[in-house]
C-alpha atoms as a printed R data frame, in Angstrom:
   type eleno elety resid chain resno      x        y        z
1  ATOM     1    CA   UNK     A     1  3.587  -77.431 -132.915
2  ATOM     2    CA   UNK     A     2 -0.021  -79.194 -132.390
3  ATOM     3    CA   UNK     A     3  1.183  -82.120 -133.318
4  ATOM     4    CA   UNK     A     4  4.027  -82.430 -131.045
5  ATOM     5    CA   UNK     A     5  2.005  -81.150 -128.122
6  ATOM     6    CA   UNK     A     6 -0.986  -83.783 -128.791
7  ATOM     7    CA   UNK     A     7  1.470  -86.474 -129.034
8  ATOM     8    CA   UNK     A     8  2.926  -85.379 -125.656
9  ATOM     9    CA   UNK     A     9 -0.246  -85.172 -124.554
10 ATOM    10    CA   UNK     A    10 -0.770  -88.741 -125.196
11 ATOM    11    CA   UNK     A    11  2.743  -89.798 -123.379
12 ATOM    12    CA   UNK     A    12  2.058  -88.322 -120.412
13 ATOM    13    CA   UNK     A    13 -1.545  -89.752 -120.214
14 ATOM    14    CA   UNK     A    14  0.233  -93.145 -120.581
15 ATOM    15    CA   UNK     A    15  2.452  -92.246 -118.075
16 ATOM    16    CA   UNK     A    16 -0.627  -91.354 -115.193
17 ATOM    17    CA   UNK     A    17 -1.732  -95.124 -116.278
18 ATOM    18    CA   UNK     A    18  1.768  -96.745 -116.449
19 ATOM    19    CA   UNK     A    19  2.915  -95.351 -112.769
20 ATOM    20    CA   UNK     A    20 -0.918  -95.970 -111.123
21 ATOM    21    CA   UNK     A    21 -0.913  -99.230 -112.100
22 ATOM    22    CA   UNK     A    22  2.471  -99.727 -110.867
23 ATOM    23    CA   UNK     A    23  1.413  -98.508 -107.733
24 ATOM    24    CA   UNK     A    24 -1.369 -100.936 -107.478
25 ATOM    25    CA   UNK     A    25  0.851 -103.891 -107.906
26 ATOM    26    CA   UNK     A    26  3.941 -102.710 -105.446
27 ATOM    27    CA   UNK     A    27  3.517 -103.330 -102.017
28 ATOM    28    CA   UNK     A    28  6.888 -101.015 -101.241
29 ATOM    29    CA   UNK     A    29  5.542  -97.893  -99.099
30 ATOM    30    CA   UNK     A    30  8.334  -95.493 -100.615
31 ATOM    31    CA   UNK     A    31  7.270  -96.444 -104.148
32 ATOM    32    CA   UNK     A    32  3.991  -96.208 -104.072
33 ATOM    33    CA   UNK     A    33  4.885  -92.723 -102.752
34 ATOM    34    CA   UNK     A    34  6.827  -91.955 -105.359
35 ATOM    35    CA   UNK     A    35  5.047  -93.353 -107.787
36 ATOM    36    CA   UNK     A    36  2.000  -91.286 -107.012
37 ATOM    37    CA   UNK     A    37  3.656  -88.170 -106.942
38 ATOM    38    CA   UNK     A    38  5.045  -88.914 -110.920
39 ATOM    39    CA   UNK     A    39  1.760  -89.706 -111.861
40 ATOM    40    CA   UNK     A    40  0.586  -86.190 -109.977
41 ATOM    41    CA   UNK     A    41  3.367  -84.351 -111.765
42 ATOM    42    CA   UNK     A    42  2.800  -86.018 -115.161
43 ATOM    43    CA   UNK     A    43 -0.925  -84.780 -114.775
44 ATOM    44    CA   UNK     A    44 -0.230  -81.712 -114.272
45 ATOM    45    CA   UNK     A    45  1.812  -81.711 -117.088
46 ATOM    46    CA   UNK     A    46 -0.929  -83.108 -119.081
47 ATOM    47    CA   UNK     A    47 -3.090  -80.037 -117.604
48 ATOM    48    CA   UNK     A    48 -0.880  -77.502 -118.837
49 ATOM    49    CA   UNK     A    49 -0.575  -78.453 -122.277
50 ATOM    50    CA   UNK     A    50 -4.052  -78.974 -122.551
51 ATOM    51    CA   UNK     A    51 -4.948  -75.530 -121.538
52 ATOM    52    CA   UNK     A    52 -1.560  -74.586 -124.188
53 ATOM    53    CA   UNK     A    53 -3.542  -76.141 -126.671
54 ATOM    54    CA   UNK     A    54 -6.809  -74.554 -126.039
55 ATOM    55    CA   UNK     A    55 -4.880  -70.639 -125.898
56 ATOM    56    CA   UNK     A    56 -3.331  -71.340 -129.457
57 ATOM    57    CA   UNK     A    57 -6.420  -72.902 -131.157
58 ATOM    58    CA   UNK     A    58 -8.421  -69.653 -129.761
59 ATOM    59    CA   UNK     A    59 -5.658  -67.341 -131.217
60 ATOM    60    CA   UNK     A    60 -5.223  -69.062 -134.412
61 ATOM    61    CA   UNK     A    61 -9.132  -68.605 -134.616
62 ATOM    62    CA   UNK     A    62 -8.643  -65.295 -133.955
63 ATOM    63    CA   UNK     A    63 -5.905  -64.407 -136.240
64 ATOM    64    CA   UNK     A    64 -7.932  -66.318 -139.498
């Protein structure tokens, strides 16, 4: 299970890069828009695993 949640971990902090850079370069209104709000939701994302992470390795410290 950590495994699979660091590596997803890692995709969706490559995805925040990918679609902010992407943003950068396009000079379209409506995707910059909705590139910004992918990268927002991919955060988040990001966020909540993190804090996923952090609850198991305190219960599997708890549990040994």
């Amino acid at each position: 299970m950590w495994f699979v949640q660091e590596e997803a971990l890692v995709t969706y902090t490559e995805a925040v890069q990918t679609c902010l850079e992407a943003k950068k370069r396009t000079t379209d209104s409506i995707m910059q828009e909705k590139l910004g709000k992918l990268a927002l939701d991919a955060l988040e994302r990001a966020e909540i695993l993190k804090k996923e992470s952090l609850i198991f390795n305190l219960y599997v410290l708890l549990i040994n």
